[in-house]
C-alpha positions as CSV (number, residue, x, y, z in Angstrom):
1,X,97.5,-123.2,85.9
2,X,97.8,-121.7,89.1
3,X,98.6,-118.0,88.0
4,X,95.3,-118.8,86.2
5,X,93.1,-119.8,88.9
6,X,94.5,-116.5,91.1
7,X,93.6,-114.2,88.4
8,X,89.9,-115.7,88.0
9,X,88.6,-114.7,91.4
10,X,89.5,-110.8,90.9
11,X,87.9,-111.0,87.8
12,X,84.9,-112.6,89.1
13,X,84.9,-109.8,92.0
14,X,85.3,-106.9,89.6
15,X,82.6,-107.8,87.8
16,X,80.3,-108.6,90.3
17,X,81.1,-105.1,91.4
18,X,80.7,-103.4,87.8
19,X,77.5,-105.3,87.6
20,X,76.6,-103.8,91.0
21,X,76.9,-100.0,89.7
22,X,75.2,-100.7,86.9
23,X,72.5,-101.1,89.0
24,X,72.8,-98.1,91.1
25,X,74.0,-95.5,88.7
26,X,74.9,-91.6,89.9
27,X,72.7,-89.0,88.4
28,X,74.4,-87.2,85.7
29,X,74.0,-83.3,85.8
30,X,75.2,-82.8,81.8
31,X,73.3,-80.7,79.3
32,X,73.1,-81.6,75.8
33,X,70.2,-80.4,73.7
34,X,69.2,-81.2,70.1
35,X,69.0,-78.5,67.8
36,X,65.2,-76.6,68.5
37,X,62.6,-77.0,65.8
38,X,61.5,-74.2,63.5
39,X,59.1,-72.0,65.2
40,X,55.9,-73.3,63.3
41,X,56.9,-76.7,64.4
42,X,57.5,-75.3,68.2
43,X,54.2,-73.8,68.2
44,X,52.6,-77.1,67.4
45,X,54.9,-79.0,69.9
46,X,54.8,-76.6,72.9
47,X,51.9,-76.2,75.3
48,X,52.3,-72.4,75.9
49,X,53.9,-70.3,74.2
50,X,53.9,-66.0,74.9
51,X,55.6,-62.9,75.5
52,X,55.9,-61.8,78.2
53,X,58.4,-59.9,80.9
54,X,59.5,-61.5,84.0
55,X,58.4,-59.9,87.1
56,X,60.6,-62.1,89.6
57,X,62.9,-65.2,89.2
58,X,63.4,-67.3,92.6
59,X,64.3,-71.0,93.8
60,X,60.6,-72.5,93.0
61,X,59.1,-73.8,96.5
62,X,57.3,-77.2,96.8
63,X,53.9,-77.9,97.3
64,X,51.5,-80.5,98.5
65,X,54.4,-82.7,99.3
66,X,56.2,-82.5,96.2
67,X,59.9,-81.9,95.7
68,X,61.2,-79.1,93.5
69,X,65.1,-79.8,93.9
70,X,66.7,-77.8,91.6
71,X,64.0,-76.1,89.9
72,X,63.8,-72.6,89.6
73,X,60.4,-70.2,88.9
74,X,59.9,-67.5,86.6
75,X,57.0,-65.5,87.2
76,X,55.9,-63.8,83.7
77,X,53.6,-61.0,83.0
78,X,52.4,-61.3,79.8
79,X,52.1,-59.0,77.2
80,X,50.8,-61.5,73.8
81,X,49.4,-65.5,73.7
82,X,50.1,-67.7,71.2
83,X,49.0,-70.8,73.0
84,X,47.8,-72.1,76.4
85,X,46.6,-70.7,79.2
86,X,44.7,-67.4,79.0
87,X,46.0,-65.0,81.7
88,X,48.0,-61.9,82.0
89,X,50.4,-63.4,85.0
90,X,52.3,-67.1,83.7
91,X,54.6,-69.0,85.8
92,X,57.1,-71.0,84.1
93,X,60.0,-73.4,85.8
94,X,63.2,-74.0,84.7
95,X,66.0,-76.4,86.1
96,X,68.8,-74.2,88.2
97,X,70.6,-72.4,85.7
98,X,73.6,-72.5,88.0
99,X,74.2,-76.4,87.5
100,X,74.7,-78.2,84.4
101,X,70.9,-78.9,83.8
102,X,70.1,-76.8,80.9
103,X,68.0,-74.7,83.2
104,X,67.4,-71.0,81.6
105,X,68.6,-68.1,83.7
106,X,65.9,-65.3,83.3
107,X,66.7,-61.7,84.4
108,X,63.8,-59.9,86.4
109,X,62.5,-56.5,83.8
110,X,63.7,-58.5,80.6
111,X,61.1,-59.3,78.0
112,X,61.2,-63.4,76.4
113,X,59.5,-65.0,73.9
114,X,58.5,-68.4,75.8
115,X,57.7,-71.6,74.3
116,X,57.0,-74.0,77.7
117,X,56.1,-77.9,78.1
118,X,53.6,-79.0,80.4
119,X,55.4,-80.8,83.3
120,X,53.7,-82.9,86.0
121,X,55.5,-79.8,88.4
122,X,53.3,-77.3,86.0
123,X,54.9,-75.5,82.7
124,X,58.7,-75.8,81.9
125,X,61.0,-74.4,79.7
126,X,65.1,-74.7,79.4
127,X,67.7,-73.4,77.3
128,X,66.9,-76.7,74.8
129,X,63.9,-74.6,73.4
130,X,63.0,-71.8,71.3
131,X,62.9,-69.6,74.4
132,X,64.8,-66.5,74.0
133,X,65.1,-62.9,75.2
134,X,62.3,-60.8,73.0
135,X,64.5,-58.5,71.1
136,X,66.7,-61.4,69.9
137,X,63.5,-63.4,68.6
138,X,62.5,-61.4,65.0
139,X,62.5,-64.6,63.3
140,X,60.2,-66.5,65.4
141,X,57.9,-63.3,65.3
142,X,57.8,-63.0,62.0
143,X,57.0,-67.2,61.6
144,X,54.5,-66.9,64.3
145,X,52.6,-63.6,63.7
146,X,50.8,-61.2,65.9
147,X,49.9,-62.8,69.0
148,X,46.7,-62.0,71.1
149,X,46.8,-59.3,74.2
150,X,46.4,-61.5,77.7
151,X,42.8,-60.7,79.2
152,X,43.6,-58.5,81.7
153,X,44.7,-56.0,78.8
154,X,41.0,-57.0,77.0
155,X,39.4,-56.5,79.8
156,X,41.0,-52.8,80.0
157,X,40.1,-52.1,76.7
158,X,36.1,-53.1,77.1
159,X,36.7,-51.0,80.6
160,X,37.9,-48.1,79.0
161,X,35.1,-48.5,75.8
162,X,32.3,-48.9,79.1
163,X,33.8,-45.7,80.8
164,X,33.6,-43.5,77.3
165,X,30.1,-44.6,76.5
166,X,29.0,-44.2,80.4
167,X,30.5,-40.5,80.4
168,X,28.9,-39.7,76.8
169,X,25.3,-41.0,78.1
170,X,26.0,-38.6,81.5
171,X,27.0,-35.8,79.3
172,X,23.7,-36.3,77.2
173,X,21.7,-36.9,79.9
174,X,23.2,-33.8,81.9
175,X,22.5,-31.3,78.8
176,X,19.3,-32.6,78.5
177,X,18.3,-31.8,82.0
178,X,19.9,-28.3,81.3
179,X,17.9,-27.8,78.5
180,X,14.3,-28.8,79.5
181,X,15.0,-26.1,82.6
182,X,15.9,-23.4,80.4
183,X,12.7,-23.8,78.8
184,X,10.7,-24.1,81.6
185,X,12.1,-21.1,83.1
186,X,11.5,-19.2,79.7
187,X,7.9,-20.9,79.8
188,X,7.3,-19.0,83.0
189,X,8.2,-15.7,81.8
């Protein structure tokens, strides 16, 4: 009875202290992803989704008060839309892609295919989605079709249509002038 009664309260004690970490877990840092949908069902599931080439990959600084621990930003310039927002320059987060947060390591001059999540930070992506380096991603391509030029590259093109009508209508104009002299100089022959 008495080896009983000494091996109650170290029980009692080590579960009172289980129970306590229970409470209080550590963060756990581990990356385990599900296989990604097919790329139709990505589209539908993602909030952005482009091509684009990354112009610069840094530590992503906070804002306002917020914190950005461990988040990384991808700044994007984008060369076709699928979905979301309609701009030529995207920035995307990431978790660090040093640490064991499935965090996708982009390289500055390479070209991805991007399907991103809207975060309360702003758009995120990790190595968990679709996103992949462009000239790895024929399959998604082919699934998802041809995607629309940002509007910076629209705007070029109605630019460039402007400038070609606007240099027609000063050659016209120019020859016409050219030609109403000519006769008028005849005229006063």
């Amino acid at each position: 009875m008495a080896l009983r009664a000494r091996l109650i309260l170290p029980v009692i004690l080590l579960s009172f202290a289980g129970w306590l970490f229970a409470l209080h877990p550590a963060p756990v840092r581990a990356c385990s992803c599900l296989q990604p949908p097919p790329p139709d069902e990505a589209l539908r599931q993602a909030d952005a989704v482009f091509a684009g080439e990354v112009t610069d990959f840094r530590k992503a600084e906070p804002g306002n008060g917020e914190t950005l621990s461990d988040l990384y930003e991808a700044v994007f310039r984008v060369t076709a839309m699928w979905k979301g927002p309609d701009a030529d320059r995207i920035k995307v987060l990431t978790a660090d892609p040093s640490q064991l947060m499935c965090g996708y390591r982009f390289e500055p001059g390479v070209r991805y295919l991007v399907y991103a999540y809207e975060t309360t930070e702003g758009l995120d992506t990790s190595i968990c989605t679709r996103t992949t380096v462009l000239d790895t991603a024929d399959y998604d391509l082919s699934v998802l079709g041809e995607g629309t030029p940002p509007p910076s590259t629209r705007r070029n093109d109605w630019l460039i249509g402007s400038g070609i009508v606007f240099a027609l209508a000063a050659a016209s104009l120019t020859v016409y002038v050219q030609v109403r002299r000519r006769r008028r100089e005849q005229g006063e022959r």
